[in-house]
C-alpha positions, 0 to 999 in steps of 0.5 A: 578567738570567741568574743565575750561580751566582755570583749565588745561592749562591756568597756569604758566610755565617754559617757551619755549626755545629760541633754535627752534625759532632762528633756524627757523629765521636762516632758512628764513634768508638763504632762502631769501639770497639764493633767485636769484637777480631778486626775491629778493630786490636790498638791500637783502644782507643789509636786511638779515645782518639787521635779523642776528643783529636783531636775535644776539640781541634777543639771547643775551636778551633772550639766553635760556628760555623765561620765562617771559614778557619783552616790550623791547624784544618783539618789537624787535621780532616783528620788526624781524619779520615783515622785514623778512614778508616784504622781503618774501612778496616783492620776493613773489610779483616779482615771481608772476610777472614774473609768469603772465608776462612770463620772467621766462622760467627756470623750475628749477629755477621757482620750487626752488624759489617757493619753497623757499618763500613758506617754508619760507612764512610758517616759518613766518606765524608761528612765528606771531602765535607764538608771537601774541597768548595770548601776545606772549611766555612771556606772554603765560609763566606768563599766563596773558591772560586767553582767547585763540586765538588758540585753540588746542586740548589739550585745549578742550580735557584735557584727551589728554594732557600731564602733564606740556603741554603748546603750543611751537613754534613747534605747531604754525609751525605745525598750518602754515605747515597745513595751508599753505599745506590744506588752511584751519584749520586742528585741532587747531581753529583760535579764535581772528579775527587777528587769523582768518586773518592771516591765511586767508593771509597765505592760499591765499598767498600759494594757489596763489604762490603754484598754479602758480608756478606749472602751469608755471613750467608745461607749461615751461616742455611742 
């Protein structure tokens, strides 16, 4: 008998650990408070305390495994999700402008802060892989949806696959690192056309921030 992908992976599971997710939250979260003045909104410090509420409210709902499909819970991530998304995006957009217009002359500052909404523009990206493929953690748990919008490799090949395998927010983190890093796909295929989006934002986003950022810190050293 020829094995679906029904048949090795598309199955009900315990569920994943809140644990990494939150972590990585707290991440982005420091980051972006960390971040200077003139690359962060005027209301930062208010934006950050309003992910802390946001992240304290979804641990307090959810405080150990995400077993199961829960509306309420998931629009609250989605809302975490997407102001974290906008405030990386607006320090991303005053970065590239000081960029091209010139008024960054530190080339420490210039490097970190780079750095700094780079890795947390890839913490993000992840977390949209995460909670959009097959519905999100919930859903993927109940196995609701049987079509994938990533396919990874433990899919397709199931003799590599570990007894019990499910995808966990590690390996969405590892599809943005790659992706961010490569600009472009490694080992795991991008399926729906939101997949394919998001991650054609993400490579643009990093080849752009990732490229200016070294040519000014260069030319600044000079």
């Amino acid at each position: 008998m020829v094995n679906t992908p029904e048949t090795h992976w598309h199955k009900p599971h315990e569920g994943e650990h809140r644990l990494s997710v939150s972590l990585s939250v707290v991440l982005v979260i420091a980051l972006q408070f960390l971040l200077p003045r003139d690359l962060s909104l005027g209301i930062q410090r208010y934006i950050c305390v309003l992910e802390a509420l946001l992240l304290i409210s979804l641990v307090t709902l959810t405080p150990l495994r995400i077993r199961s499909h829960h509306a309420p819970t998931r629009n609250l991530s989605i809302v975490l999700t997407s102001v974290m998304t906008i405030s990386n995006t607006a320090s991303a957009i005053k970065l590239i402008d000081g960029l091209v217009q010139g008024s960054i002359k530190d080339a420490n500052m210039l490097l970190l802060s780079g750095g700094s909404i780079w890795m947390a523009n890839i913490v993000i990206f992840s977390l949209w892989f995460w909670e959009l493929d097959r519905g999100g953690p919930g859903a993927r748990a109940e196995a609701r949806k049987p079509v994938p919008d990533f396919l990874f490799p433990q899919m397709s090949s199931p003799e590599y696959r570990e007894k019990g395998w499910h995808p966990t927010f590690f390996d969405y983190l590892y599809i943005s690192v790659t992706n961010a890093s490569a600009f472009s796909p490694t080992d795991t295929a991008p399926l729906s056309r939101w997949a394919k989006i998001l991650m054609m934002a993400q490579s643009m986003t990093s080849l752009i921030t990732v490229g200016l950022v070294i040519a000014r810190a260069v030319n600044i050293l000079k």
